[in-house]
C-alpha positions in Angstrom: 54.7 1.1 15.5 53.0 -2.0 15.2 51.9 -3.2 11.8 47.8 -4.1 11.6 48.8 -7.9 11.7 50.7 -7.6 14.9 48.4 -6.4 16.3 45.5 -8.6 15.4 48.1 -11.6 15.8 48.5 -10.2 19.5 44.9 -9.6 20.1 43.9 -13.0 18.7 46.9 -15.0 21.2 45.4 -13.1 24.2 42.0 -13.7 23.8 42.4 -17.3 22.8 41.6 -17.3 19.3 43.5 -20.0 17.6 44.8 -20.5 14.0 44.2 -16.8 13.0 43.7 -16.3 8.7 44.4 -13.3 7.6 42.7 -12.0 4.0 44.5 -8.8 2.6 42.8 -6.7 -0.3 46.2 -4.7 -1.1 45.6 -1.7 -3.3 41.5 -2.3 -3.2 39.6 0.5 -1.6 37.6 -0.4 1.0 34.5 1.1 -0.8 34.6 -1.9 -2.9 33.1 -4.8 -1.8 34.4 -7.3 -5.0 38.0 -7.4 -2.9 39.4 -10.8 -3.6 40.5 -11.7 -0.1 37.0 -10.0 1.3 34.8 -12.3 -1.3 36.7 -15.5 -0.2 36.4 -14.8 3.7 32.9 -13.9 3.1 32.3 -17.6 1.5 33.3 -19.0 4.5 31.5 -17.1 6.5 28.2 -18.8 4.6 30.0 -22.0 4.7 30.3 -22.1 8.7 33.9 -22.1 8.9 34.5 -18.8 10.7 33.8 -18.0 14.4 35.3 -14.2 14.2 36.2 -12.0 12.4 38.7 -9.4 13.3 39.8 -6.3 12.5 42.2 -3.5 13.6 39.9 -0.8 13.5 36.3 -0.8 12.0 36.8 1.0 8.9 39.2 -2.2 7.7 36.2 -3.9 6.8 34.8 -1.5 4.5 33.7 1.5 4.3 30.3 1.7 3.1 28.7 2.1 6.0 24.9 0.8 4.7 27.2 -2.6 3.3 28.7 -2.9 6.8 25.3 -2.3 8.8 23.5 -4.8 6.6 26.7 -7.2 7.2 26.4 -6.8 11.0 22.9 -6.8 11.6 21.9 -9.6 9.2 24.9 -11.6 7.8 27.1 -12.1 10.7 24.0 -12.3 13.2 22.7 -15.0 11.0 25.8 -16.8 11.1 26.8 -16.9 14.3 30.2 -15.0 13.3 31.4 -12.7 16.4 32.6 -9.3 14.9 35.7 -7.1 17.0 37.3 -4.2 15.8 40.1 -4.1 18.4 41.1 -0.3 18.5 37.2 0.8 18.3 36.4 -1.1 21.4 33.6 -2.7 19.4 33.1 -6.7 20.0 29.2 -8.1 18.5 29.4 -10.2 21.8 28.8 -7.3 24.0 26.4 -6.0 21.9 26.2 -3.4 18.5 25.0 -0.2 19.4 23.9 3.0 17.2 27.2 4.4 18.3 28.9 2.0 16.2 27.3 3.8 12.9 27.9 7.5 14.5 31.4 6.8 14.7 31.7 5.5 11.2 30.2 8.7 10.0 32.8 10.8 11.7 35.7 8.6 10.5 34.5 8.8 7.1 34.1 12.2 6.7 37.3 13.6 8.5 35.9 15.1 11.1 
């Protein structure tokens, strides 16, 4: 089985995405938002410096799903910064729908 990196490694050589960055918040739940790695990609995010950001699956980013909606809608918009979570099928390019919040209920809650 592939590890998440591989994946997003793969992802990112396919669809021409060069010089991938990874940020990893080992043993920090995805609830919480004061994640080292997630603070410093978020800085540059504000600074301009990122074009995308990628995940393996939506719920990597976080898992507040009010934190995430505000990130997506407002913060990313606002920055130009193209958001894909590879496995969900979810790229900002083609457009967030209200699905994408339905299916972060469902994941959240086991269902």
């Amino acid at each position: 089985m592939l590890s998440q990196k591989e994946i997003l490694w793969g992802y990112a050589e396919e669809n021409g995405f060069p010089n991938p960055r990874f940020f990893v918040d080992d043993g920090y739940s995805g609830a919480n938002f004061d994640r080292p790695a997630y603070q410093e990609m978020m800085g540059l995010v504000e600074d301009g410096s990122v074009e995308a950001i990628i995940v393996k699956d939506h719920s990597r980013l976080g898992r507040n799903r009010l934190v995430i909606g505000q990130l997506l809608e407002e913060i990313l918009e606002e920055h130009n910064v193209r958001y894909i979570a590879v496995t969900d099928n979810i790229d900002s390019l083609k457009g967030l729908d209200d699905m994408v919040a339905v299916r972060d209920l469902f994941k959240n809650t086991g269902c």
